[in-house]
N, C-alpha and C positions, 0 to 999 in steps of 0.2 A: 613057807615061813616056819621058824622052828620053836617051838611052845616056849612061851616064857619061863625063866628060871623060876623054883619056889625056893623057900628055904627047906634045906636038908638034902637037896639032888647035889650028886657032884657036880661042881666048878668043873668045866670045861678047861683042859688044860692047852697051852699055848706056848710059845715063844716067836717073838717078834723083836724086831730090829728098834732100839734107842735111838736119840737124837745124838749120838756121837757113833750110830753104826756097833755097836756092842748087841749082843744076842742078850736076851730077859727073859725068862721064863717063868711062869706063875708056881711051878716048884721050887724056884729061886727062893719062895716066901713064905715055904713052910713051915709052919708051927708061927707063923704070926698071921693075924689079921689083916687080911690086904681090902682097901677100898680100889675095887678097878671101876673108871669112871668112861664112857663115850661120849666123845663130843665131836660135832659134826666135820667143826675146821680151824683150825688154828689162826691165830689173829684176825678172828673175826670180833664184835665186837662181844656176843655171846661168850662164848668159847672164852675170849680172853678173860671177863669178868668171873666166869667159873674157873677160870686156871688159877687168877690171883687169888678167889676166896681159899681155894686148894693150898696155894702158894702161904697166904697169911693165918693158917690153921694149919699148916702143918706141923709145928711143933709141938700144939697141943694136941692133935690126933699120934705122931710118935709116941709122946708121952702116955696117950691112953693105950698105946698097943696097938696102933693101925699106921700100915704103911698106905701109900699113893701110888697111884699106875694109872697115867692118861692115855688112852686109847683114840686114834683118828687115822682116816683113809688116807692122811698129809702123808707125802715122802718127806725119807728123813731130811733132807737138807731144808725144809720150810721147818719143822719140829726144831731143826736147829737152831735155825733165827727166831724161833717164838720162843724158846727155852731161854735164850740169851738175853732178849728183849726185854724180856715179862723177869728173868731172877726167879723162873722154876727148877727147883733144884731135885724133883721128883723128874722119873721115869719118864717120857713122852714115848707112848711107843707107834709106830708104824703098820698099820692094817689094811694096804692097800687094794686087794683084794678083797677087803671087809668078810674074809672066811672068820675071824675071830669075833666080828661084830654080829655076822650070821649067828654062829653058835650060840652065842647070849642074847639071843634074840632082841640087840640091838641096831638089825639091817631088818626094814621093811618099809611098807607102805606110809606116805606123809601127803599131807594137803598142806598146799602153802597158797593164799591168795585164788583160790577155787581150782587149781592146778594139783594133780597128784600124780605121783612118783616115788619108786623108792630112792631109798636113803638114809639117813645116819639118824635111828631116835636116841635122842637125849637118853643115856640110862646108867645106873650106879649098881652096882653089885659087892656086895659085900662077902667076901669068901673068909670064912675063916681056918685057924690054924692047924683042921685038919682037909681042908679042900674042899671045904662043903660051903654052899650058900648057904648066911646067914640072915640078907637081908637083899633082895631086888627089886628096883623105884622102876620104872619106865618115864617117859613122857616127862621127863623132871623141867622143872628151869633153870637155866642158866643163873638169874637170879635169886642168892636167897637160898640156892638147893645146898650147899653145904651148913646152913646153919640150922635147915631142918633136917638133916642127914644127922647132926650134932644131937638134933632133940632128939632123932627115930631112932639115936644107940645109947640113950640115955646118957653122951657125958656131961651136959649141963643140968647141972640139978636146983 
């Protein structure tokens, strides 16, 4: 497993496939703040409710200088019906091989019900506008994590 992000190490750089099949690259986002978020699986019920909080902040995170980039092991053609479904108009991108979720040391070990295995943890990463972490959560919740994501970057005051 590969050591959590801190802030100040370089962002792990990537390009992965959209939910419309288009190539994204996190140098695509240079010189802006990008929030890249992991979540386990698209329409699920988790997952959903963090996409919409993504989904219904994201004008005020553009406005402060931070784009969106969801991250999941989904092929794209599931990413395309959750993007469609839900009215996320941010990036969805495709990790099926979870090498991009590895990196960010958001692929490892989970207990669910006394059962353990790897898998997708919850995690947000905040790169900013010159490619460096500014802020990495692990372990987040689905619920709720974008509005303390709001408080941990000071834009509600």
């Amino acid at each position: 497993m590969v050591e959590r992000l801190i802030p100040g190490a370089k962002a792990p750089q990537f390009t992965l496939k959209d939910s419309t099949g288009k190539d994204v690259s996190l140098s695509d986002y240079r010189g802006r703040s990008t929030v890249v978020y992991f979540y386990p699986a698209a329409a699920t019920p988790g997952c959903t409710k963090q996409a919409c909080d993504f989904r219904d902040n994201l004008a005020s995170l553009q406005a402060a200088g931070y784009e969106v980039l969801g991250i999941s092991p989904d092929p794209v053609s599931k990413l395309a019906r959750f993007a469609d479904q839900e009215g996320l108009e941010f990036p969805l991108l495709c990790d099926e091989d979870h090498a991009v979720a590895e990196a960010y040391a958001a692929w490892g070990e989970k207990k669910n019900y006394g059962r353990t295995y790897d898998g997708l943890i919850r995690s947000t990463v905040v790169v900013d506008p010159e490619g460096n972490v500014a802020l990495a959560q692990y372990n987040v919740r689905a619920t709720g994590h974008v509005a303390k994501l709001r408080r941990d970057l000071k834009l509600d005051s």
